[in-house]
Structures are given as structure tokens and as C-alpha cells.
PDB file as gemmi writes it, atoms N, CA and C in Angstrom:
CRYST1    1.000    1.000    1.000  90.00  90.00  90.00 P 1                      
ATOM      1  N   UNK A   1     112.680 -34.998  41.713  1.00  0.00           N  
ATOM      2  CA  UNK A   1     113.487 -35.286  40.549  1.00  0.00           C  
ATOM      3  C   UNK A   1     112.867 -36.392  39.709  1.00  0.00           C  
ATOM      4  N   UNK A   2     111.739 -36.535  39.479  1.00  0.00           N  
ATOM      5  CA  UNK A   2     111.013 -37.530  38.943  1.00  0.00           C  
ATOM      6  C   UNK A   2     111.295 -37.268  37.327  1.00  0.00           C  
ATOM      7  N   UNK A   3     111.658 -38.306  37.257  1.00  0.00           N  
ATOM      8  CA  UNK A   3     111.989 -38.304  35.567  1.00  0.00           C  
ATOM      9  C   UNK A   3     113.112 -38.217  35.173  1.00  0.00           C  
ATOM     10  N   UNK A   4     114.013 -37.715  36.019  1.00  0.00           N  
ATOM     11  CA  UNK A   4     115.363 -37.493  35.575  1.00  0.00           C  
ATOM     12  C   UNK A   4     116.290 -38.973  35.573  1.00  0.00           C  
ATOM     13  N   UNK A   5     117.367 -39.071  34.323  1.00  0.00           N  
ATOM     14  CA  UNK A   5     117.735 -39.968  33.951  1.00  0.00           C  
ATOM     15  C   UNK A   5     119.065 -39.404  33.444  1.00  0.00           C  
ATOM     16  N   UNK A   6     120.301 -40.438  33.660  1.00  0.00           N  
ATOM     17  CA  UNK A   6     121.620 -40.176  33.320  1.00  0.00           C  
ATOM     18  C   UNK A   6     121.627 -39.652  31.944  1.00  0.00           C  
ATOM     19  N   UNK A   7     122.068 -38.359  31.298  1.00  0.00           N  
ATOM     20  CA  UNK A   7     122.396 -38.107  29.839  1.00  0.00           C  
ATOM     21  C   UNK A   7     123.758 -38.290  29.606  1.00  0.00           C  
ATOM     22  N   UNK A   8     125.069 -38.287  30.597  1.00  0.00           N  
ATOM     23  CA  UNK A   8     126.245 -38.060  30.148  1.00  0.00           C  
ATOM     24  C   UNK A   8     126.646 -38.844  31.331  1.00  0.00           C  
ATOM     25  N   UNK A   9     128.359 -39.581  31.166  1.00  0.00           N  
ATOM     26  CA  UNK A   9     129.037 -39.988  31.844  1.00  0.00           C  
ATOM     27  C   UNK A   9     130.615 -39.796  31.782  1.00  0.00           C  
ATOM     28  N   UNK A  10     131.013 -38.778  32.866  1.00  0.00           N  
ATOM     29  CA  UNK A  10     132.625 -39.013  32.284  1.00  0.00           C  
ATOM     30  C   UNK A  10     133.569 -39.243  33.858  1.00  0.00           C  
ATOM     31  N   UNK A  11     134.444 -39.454  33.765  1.00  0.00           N  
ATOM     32  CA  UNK A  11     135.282 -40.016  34.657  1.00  0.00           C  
ATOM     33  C   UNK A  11     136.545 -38.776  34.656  1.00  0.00           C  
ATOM     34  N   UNK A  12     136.797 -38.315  36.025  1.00  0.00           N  
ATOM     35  CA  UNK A  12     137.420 -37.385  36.242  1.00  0.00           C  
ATOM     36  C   UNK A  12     138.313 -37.980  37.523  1.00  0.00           C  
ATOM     37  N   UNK A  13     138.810 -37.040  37.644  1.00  0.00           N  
ATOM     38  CA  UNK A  13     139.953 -36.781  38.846  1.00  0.00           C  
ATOM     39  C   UNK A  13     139.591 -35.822  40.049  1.00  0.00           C  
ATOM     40  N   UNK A  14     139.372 -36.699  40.919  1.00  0.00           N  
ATOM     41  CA  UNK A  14     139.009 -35.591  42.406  1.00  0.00           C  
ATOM     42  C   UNK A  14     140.369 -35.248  43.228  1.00  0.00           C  
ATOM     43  N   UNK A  15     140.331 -34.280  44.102  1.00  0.00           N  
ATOM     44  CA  UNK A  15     140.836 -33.182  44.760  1.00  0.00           C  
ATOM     45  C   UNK A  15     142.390 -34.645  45.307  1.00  0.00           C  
ATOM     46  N   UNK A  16     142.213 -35.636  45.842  1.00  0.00           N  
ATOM     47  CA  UNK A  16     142.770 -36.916  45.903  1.00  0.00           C  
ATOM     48  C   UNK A  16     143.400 -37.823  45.100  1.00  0.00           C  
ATOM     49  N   UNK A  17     143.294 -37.221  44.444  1.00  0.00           N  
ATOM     50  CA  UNK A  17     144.250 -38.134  42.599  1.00  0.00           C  
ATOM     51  C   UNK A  17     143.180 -39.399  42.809  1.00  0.00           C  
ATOM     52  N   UNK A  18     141.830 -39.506  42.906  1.00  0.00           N  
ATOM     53  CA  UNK A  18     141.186 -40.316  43.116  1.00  0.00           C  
ATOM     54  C   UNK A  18     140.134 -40.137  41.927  1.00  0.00           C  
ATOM     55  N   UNK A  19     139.817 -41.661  41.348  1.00  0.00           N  
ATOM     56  CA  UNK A  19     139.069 -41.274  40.199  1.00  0.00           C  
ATOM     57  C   UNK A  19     137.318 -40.907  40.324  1.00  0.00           C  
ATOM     58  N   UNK A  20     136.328 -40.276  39.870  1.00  0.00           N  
ATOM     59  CA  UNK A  20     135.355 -40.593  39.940  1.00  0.00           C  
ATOM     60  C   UNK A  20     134.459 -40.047  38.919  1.00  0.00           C  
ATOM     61  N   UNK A  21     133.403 -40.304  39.109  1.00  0.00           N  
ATOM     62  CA  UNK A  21     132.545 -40.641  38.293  1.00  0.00           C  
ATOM     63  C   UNK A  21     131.632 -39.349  37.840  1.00  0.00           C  
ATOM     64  N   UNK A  22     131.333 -38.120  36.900  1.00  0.00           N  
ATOM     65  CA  UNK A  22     130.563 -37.002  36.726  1.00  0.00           C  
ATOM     66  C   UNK A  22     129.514 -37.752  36.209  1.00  0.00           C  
ATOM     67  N   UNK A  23     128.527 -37.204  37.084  1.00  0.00           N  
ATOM     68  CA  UNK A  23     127.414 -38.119  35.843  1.00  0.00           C  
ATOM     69  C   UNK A  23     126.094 -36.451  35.507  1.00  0.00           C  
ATOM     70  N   UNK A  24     126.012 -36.442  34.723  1.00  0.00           N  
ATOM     71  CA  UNK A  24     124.831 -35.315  34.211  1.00  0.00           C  
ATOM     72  C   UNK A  24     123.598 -36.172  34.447  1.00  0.00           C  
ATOM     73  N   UNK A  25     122.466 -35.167  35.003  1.00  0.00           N  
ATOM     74  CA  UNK A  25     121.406 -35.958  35.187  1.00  0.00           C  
ATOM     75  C   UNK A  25     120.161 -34.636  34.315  1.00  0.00           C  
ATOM     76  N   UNK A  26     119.704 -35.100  33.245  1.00  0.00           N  
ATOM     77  CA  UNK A  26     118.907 -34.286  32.680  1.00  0.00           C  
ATOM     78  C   UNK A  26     117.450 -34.649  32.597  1.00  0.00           C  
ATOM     79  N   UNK A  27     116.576 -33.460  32.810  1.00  0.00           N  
ATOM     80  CA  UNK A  27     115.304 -33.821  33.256  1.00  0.00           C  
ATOM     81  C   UNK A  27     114.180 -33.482  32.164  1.00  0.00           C  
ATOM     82  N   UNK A  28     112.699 -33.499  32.272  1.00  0.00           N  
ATOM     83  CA  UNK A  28     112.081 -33.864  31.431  1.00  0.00           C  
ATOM     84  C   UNK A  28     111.616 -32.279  30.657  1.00  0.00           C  
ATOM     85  N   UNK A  29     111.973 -31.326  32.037  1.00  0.00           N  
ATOM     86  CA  UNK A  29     111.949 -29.852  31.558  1.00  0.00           C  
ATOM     87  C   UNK A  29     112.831 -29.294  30.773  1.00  0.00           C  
ATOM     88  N   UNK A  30     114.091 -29.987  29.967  1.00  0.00           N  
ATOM     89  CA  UNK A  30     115.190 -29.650  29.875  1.00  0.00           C  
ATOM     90  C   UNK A  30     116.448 -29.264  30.487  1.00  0.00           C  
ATOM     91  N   UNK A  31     115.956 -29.295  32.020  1.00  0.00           N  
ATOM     92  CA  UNK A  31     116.850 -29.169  33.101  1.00  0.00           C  
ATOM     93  C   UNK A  31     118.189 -29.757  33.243  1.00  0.00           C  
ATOM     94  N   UNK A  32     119.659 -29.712  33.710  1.00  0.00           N  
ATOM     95  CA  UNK A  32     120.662 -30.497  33.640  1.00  0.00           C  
ATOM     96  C   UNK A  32     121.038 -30.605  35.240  1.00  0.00           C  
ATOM     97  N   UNK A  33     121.293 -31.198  36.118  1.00  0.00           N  
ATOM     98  CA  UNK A  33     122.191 -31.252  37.193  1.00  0.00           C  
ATOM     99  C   UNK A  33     123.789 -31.964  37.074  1.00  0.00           C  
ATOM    100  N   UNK A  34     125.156 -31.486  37.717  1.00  0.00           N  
ATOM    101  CA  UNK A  34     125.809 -32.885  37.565  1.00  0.00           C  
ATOM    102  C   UNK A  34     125.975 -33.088  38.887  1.00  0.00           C  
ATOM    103  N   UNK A  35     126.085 -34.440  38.705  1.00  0.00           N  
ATOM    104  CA  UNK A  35     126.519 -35.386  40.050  1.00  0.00           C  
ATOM    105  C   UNK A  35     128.102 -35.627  39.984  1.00  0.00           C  
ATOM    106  N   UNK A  36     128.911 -36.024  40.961  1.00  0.00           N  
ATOM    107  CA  UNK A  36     129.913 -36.549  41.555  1.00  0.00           C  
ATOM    108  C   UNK A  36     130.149 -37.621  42.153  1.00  0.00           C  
ATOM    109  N   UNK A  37     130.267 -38.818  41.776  1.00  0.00           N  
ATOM    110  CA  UNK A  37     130.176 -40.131  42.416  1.00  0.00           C  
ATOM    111  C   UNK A  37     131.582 -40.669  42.649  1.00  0.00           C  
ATOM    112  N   UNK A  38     131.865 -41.067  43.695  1.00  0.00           N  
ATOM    113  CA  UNK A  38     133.124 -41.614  44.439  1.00  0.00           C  
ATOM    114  C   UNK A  38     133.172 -42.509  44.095  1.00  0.00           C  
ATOM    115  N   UNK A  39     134.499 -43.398  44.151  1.00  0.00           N  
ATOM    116  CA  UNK A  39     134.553 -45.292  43.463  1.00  0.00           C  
ATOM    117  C   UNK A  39     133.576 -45.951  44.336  1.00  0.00           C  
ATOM    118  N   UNK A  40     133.205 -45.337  45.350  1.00  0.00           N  
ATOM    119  CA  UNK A  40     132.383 -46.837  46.230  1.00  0.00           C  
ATOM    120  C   UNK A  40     130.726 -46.619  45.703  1.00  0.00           C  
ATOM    121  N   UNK A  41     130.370 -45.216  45.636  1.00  0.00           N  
ATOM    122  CA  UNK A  41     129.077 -44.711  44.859  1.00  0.00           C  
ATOM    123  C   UNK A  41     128.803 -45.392  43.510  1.00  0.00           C  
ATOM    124  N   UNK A  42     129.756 -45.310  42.697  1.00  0.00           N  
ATOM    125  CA  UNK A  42     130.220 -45.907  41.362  1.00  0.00           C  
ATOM    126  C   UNK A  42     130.160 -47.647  41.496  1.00  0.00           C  
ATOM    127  N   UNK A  43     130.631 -47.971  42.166  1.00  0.00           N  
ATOM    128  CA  UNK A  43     130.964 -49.705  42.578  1.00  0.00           C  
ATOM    129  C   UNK A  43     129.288 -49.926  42.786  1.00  0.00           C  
ATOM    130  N   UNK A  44     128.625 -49.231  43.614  1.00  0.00           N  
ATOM    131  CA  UNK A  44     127.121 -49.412  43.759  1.00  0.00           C  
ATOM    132  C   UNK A  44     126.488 -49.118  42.753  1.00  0.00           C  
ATOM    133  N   UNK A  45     126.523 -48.141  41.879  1.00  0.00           N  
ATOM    134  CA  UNK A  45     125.606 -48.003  40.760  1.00  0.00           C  
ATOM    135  C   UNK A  45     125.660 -49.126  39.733  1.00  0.00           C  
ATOM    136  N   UNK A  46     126.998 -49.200  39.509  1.00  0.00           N  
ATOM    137  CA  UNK A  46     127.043 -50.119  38.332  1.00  0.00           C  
ATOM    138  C   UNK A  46     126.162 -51.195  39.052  1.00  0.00           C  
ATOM    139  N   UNK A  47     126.494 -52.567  40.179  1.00  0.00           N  
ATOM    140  CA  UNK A  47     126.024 -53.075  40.607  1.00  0.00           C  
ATOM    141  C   UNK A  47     124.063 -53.165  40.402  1.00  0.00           C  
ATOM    142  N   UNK A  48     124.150 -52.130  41.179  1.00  0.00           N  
ATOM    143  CA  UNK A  48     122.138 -51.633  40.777  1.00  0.00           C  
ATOM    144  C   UNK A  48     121.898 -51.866  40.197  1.00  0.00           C  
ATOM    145  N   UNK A  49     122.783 -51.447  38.713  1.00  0.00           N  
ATOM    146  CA  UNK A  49     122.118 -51.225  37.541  1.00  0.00           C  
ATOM    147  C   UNK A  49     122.383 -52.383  36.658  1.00  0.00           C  
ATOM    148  N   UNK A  50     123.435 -53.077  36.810  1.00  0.00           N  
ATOM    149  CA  UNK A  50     124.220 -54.582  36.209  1.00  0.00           C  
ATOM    150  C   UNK A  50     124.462 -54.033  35.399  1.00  0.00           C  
ATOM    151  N   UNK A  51     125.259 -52.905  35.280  1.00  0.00           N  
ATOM    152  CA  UNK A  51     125.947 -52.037  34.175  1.00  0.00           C  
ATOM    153  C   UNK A  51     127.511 -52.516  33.928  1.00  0.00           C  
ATOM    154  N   UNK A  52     128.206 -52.908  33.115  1.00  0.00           N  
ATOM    155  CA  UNK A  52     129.737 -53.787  32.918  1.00  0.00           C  
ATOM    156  C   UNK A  52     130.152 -52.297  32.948  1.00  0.00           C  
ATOM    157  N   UNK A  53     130.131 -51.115  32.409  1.00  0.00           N  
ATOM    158  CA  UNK A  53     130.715 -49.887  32.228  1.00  0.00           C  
ATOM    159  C   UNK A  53     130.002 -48.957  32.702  1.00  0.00           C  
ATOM    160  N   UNK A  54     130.560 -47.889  32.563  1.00  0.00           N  
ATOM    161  CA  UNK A  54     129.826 -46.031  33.083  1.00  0.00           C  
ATOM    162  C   UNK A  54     129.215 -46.208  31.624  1.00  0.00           C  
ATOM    163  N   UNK A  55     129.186 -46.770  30.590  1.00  0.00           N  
ATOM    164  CA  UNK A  55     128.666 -46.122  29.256  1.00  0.00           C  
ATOM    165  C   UNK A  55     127.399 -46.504  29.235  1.00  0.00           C  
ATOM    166  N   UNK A  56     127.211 -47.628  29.968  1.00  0.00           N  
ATOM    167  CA  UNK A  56     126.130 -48.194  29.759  1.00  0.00           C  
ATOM    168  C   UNK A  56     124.858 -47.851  31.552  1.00  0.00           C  
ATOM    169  N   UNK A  57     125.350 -46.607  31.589  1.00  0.00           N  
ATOM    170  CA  UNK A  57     124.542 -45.843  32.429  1.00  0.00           C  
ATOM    171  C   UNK A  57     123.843 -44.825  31.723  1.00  0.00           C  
ATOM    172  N   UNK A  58     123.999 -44.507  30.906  1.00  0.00           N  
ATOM    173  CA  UNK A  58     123.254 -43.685  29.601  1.00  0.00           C  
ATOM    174  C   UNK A  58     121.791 -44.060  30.211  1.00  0.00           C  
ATOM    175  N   UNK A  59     120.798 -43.150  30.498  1.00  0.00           N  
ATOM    176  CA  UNK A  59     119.339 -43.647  30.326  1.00  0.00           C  
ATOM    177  C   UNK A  59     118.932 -44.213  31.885  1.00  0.00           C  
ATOM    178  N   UNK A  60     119.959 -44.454  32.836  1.00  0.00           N  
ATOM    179  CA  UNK A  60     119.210 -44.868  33.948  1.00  0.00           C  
ATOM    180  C   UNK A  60     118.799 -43.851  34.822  1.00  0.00           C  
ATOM    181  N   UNK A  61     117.948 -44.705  35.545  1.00  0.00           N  
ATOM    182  CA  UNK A  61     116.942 -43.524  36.355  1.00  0.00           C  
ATOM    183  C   UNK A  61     117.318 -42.820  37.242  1.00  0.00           C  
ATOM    184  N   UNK A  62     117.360 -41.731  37.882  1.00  0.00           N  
ATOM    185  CA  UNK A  62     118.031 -40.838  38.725  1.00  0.00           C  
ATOM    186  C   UNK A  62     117.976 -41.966  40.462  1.00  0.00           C  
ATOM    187  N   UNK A  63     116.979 -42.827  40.277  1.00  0.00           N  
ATOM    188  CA  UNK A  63     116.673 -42.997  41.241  1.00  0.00           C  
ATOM    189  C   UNK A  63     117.867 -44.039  41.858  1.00  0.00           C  
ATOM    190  N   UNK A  64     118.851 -44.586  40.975  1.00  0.00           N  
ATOM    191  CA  UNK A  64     120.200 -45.542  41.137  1.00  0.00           C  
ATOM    192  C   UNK A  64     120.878 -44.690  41.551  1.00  0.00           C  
ATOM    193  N   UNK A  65     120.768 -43.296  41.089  1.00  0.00           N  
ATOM    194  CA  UNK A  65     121.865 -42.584  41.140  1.00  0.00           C  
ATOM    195  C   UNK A  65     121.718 -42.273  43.004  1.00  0.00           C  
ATOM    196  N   UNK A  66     120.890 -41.570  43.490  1.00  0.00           N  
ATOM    197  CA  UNK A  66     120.411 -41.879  44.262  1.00  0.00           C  
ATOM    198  C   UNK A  66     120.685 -42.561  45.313  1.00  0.00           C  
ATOM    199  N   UNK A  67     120.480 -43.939  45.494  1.00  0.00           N  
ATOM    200  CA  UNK A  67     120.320 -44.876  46.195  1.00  0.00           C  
ATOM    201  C   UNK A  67     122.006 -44.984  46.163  1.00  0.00           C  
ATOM    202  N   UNK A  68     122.814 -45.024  45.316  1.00  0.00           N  
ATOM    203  CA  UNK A  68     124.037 -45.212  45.455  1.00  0.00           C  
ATOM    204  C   UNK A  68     124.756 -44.073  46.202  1.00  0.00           C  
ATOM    205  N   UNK A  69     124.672 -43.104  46.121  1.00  0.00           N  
ATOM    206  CA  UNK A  69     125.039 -41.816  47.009  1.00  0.00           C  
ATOM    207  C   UNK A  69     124.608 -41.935  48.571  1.00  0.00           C  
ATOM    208  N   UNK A  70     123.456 -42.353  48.569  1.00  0.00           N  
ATOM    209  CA  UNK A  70     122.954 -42.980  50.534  1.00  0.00           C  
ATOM    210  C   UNK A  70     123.808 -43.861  50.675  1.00  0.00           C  
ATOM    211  N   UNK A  71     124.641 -45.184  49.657  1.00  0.00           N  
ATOM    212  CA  UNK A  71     124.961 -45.822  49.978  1.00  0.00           C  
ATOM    213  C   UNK A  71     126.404 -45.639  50.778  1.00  0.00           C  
ATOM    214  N   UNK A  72     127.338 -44.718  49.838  1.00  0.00           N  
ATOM    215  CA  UNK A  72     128.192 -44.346  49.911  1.00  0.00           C  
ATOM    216  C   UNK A  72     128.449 -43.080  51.024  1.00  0.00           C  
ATOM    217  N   UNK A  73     127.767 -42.687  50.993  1.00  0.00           N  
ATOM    218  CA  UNK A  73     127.359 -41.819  52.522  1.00  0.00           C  
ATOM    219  C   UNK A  73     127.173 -42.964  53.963  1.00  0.00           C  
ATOM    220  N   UNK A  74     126.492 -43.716  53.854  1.00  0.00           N  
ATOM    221  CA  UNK A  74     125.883 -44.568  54.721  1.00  0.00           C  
ATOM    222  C   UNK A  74     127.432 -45.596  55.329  1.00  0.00           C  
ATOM    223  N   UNK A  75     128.295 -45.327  54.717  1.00  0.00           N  
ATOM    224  CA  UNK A  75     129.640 -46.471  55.091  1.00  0.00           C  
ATOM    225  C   UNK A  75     129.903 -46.013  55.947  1.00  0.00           C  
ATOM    226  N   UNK A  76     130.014 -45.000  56.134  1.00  0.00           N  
ATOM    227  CA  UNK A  76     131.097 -43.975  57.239  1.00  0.00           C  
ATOM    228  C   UNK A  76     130.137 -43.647  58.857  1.00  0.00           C  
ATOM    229  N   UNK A  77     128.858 -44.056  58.406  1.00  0.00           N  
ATOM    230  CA  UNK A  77     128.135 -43.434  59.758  1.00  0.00           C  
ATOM    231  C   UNK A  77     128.353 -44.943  60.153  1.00  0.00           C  
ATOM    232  N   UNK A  78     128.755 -46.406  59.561  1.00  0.00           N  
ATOM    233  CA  UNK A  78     128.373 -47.572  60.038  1.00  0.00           C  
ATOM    234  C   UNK A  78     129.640 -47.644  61.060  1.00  0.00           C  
ATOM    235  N   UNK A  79     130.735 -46.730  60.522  1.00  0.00           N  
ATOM    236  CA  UNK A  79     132.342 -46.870  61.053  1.00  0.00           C  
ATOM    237  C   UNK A  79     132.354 -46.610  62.129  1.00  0.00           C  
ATOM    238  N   UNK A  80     131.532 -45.691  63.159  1.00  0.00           N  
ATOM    239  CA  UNK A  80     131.373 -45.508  64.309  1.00  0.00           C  
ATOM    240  C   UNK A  80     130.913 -46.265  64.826  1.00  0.00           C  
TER     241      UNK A  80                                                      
END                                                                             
């Protein structure tokens, strides 16, 4: 996924009346993926990125996106 960078950000409602985060990740082929980020995925990206909002994720590198999803994955294997 080299090259790919946030194009869109919107904030939705998961299956949980729980809010989170759609993020479109568009690539250099014209390609689009979307992502799904949970509040704790979200709590990490912004962080990464020292982003105050989702708006100002516009343009970052797939690779936050990323690293925040291991992160948020990574809580639950620590719980055991």
C-alpha cells in the first residue's frame, strides 16, 4: 500500500450505537479502499498524527492508519 494516503473522513455509527471513524484511503493508481476505525484506533491516529480533528487527517499516510489498527487490535491480546 505504498503511497496511499487518507482522501476522505467521515464518522459513522457501528453495529453498537458506537461511533467510528470511515476513513477512504486512495492510492496513487487511482485505487480507493475504506477503512473502519474504532474510538481507540481513532484516539491513536489522531495522537500519531497530532491531528486536533478527523479533518485534519486529509493527506496522512496510510502508514498511521495502519499502525493505529495493530494498535487497537493489540489491546485485547494484552487482556489475557
Amino acid at each position: 500500500m505504498a503511497g496511499a494516503t487518507i482522501s476522505e473522513v467521515h464518522i459513522a455509527a457501528a453495529h453498537d450505537g458506537e461511533a467510528e471513524l470511515l476513513v477512504t484511503l486512495s492510492f496513487a493508481n487511482g485505487g480507493k479502499s475504506l477503512v473502519t476505525l474504532d474510538e481507540f484506533a481513532v484516539r491513536t491516529l489522531l495522537a500519531s498524527t497530532n491531528a486536533g480533528s478527523s479533518d485534519q487527517l486529509i493527506g496522512v499516510s496510510w502508514d498511521h492508519v495502519r499502525d493505529a489498527l495493530i494498535a487497537s487490535s493489540n489491546r485485547f491480546a494484552e487482556q489475557t
